[in-house]
Backbone as CSV, one residue per row, in Angstrom:
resi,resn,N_x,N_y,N_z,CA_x,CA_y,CA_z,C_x,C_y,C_z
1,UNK,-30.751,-10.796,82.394,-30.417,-9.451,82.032,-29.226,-8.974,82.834
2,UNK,-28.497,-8.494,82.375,-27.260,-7.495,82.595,-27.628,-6.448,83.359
3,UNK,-27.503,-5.885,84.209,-27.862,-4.940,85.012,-26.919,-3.512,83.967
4,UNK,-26.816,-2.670,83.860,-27.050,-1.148,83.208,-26.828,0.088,84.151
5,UNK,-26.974,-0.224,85.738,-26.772,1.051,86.523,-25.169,1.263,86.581
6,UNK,-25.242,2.443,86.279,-23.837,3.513,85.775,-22.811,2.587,85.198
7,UNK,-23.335,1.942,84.098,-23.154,1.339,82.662,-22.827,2.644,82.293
8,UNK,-21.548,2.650,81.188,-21.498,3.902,80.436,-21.807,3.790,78.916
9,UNK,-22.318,4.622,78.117,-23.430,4.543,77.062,-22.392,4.066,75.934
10,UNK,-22.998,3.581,75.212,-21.893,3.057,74.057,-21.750,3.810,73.028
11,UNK,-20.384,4.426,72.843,-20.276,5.252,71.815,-19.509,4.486,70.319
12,UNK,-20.483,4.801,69.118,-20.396,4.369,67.583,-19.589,5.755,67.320
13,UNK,-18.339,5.372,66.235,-16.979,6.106,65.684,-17.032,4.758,64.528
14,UNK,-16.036,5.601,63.624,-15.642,4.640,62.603,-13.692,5.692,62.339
15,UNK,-13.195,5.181,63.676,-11.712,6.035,63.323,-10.468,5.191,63.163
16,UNK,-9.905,5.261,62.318,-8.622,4.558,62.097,-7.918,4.782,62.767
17,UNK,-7.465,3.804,63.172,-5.966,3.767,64.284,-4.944,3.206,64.283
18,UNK,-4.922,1.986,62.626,-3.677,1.383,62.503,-4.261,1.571,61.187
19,UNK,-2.721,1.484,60.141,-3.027,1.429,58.777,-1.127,0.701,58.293
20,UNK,-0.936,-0.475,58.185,0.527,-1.019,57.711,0.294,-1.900,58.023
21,UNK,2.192,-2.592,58.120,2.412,-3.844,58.547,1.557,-4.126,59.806
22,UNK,1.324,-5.143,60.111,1.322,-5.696,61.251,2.543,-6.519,61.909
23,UNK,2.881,-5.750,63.563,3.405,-6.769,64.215,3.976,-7.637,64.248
24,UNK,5.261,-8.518,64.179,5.230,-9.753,64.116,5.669,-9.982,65.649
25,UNK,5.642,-9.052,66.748,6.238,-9.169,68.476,5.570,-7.842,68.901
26,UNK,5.591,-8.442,70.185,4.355,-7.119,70.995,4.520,-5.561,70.872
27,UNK,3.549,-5.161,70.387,3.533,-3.652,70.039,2.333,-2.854,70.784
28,UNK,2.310,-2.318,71.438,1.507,-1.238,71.789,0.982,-0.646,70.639
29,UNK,-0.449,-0.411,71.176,-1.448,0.508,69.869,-2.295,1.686,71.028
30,UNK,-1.745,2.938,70.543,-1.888,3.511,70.995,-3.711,4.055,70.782
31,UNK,-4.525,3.989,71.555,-6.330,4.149,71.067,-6.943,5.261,72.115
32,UNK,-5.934,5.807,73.035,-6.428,7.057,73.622,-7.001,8.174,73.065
33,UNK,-6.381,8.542,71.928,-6.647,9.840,71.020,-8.681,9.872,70.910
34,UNK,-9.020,8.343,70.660,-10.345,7.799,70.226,-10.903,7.886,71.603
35,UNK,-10.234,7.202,72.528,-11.306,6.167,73.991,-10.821,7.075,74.679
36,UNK,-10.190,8.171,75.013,-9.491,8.441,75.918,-8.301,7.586,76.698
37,UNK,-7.791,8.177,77.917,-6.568,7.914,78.394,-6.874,7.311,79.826
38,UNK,-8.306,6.039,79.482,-8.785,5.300,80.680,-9.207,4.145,80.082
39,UNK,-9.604,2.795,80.958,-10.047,1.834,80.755,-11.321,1.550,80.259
40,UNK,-10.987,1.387,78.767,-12.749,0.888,78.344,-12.691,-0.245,77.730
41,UNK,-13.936,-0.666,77.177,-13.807,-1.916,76.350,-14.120,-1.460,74.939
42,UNK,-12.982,-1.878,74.146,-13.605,-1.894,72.648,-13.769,-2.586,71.720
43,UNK,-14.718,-2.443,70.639,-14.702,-3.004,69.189,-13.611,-2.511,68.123
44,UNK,-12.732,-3.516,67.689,-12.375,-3.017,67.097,-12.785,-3.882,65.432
45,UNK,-12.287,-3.040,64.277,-12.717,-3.633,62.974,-11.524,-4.168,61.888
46,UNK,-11.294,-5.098,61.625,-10.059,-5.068,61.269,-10.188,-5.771,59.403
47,UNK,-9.363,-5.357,58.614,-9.224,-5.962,57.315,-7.463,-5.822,57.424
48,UNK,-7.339,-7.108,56.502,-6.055,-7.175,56.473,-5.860,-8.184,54.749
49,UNK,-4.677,-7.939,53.788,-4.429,-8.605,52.344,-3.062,-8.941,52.412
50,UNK,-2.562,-10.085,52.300,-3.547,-11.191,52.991,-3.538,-11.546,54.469
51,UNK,-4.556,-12.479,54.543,-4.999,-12.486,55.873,-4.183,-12.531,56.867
52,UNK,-4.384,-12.109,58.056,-3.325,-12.069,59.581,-4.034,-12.359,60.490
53,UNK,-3.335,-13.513,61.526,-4.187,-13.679,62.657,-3.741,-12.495,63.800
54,UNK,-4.331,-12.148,64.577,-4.042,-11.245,65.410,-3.942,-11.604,66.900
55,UNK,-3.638,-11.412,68.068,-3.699,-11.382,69.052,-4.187,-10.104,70.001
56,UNK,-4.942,-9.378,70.635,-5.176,-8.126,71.042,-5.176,-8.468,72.567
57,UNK,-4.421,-7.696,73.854,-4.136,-7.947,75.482,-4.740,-6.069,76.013
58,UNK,-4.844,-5.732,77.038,-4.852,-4.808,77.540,-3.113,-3.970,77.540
59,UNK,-3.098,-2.600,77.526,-2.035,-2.247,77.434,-0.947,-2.470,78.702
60,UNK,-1.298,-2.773,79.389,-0.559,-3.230,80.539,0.360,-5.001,80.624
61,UNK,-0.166,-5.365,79.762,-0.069,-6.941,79.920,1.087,-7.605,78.421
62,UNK,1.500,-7.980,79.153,2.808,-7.964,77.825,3.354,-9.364,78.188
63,UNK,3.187,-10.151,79.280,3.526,-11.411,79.651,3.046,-12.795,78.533
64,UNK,3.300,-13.712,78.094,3.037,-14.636,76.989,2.194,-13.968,75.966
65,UNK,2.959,-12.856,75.113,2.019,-12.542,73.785,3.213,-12.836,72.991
66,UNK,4.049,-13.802,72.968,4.997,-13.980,71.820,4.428,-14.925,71.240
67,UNK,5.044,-15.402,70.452,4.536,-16.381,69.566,3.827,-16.774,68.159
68,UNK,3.128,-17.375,67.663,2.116,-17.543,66.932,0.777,-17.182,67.751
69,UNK,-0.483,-16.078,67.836,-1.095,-15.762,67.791,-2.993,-16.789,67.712
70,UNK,-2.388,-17.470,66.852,-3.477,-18.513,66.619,-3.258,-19.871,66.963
71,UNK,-2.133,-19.980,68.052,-1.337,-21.105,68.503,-2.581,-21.859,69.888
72,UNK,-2.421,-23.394,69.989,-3.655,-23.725,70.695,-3.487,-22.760,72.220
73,UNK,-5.189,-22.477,73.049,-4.987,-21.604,73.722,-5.039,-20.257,74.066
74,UNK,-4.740,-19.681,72.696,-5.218,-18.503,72.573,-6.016,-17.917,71.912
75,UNK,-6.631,-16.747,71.702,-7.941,-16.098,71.113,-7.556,-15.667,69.957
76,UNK,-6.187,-15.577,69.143,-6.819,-14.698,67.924,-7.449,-14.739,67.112
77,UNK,-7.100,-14.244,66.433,-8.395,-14.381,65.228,-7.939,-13.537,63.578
78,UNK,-8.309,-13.829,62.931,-7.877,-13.458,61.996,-8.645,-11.874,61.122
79,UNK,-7.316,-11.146,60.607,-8.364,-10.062,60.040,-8.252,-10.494,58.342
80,UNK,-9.443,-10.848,57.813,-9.815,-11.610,56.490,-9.419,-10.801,55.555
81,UNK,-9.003,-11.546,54.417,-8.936,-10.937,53.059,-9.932,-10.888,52.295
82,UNK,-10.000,-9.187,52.143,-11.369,-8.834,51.057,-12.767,-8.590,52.116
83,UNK,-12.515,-8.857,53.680,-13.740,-8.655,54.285,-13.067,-8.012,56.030
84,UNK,-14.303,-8.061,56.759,-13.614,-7.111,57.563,-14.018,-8.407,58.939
85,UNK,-13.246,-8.443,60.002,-12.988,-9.037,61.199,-13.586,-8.245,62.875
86,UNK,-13.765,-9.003,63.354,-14.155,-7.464,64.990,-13.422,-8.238,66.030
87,UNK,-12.814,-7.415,67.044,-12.328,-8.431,67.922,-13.097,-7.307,69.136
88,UNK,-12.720,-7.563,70.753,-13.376,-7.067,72.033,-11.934,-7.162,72.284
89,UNK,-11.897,-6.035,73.066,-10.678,-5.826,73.769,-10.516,-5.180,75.290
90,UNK,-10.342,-4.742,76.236,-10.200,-4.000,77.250,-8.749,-3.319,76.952
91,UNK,-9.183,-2.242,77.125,-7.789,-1.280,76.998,-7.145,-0.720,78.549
92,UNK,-5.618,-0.872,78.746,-5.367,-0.493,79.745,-5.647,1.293,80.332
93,UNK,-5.604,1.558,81.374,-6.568,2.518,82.208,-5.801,3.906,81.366
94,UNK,-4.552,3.638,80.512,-3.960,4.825,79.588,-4.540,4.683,78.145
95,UNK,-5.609,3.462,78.007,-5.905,3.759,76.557,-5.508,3.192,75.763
96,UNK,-4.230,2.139,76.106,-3.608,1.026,74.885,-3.986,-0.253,75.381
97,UNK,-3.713,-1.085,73.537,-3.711,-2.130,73.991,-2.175,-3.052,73.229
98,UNK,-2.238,-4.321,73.598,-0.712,-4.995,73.026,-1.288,-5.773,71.961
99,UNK,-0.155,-5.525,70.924,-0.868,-6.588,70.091,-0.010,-7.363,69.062
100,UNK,-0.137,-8.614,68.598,0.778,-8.971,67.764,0.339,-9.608,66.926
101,UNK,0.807,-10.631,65.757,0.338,-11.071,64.444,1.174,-11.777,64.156
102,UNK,0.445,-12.660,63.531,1.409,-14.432,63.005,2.445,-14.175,61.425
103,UNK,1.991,-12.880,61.190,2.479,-12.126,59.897,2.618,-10.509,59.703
104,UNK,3.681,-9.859,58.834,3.391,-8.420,58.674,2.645,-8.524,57.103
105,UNK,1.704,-8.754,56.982,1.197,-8.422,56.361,0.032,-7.121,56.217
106,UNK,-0.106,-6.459,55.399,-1.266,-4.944,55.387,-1.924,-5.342,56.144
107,UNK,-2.489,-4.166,56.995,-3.523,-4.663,58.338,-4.214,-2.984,58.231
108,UNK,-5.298,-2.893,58.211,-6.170,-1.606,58.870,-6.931,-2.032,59.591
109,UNK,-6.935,-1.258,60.783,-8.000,-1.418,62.108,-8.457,-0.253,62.738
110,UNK,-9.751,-0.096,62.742,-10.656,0.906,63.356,-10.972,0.459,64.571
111,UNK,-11.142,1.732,65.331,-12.378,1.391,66.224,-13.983,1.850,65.824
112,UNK,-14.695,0.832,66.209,-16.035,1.349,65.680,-16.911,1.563,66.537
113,UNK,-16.797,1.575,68.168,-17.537,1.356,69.246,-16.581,1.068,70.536
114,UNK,-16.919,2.188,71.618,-16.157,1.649,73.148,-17.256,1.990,74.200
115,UNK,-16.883,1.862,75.159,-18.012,1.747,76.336,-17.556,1.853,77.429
């Protein structure tokens, strides 16, 4: 078991925070408005037509996010066509995170949960 003392409670939202292209080089996503303008961890939900792999870093961290995204080594992951994707993220202590994509293709991403 995970210990829980001054654990902060997990809050469920379903708010949009990206709706376009995606990325093809590091972009800040701004998720303060939602998490506030401090360090949390979030869920985010992602659909994308057609599919995009994604990459998601803390907003502070901008060092090796070029590239291909789904290149060996790294975590992304793809947001599916016709269905929806979740990734975990830590957001830097202002609330963003960096993010980029192997394509601009349509991308919407919520958050649905931070902590």
């Amino acid at each position: 078991l995970i210990s829980q003392k001054n654990a902060s409670p997990v809050t469920f939202v379903s708010t949009q925070v990206f709706n376009g292209a995606a990325p093809t080089s590091s972009t800040s996503l701004d998720l303060s408005a939602t998490v506030g303008a401090q360090s949390r961890m979030v869920m985010l939900e992602e659909s994308a037509n057609p599919a995009v792999y994604a990459l998601f870093v803390p907003g502070n961290i901008t060092a090796n996010i070029t590239g291909t995204p789904h290149s060996a080594g790294r975590l992304g992951h793809a947001g599916s066509s016709g269905g929806n994707t979740y990734a975990l993220v830590k957001t830097h202590t202002d609330g963003t995170v960096n993010w980029i994509a192997d394509s601009g293709g349509t991308m919407t991403i919520k958050v649905v949960a931070y902590w």
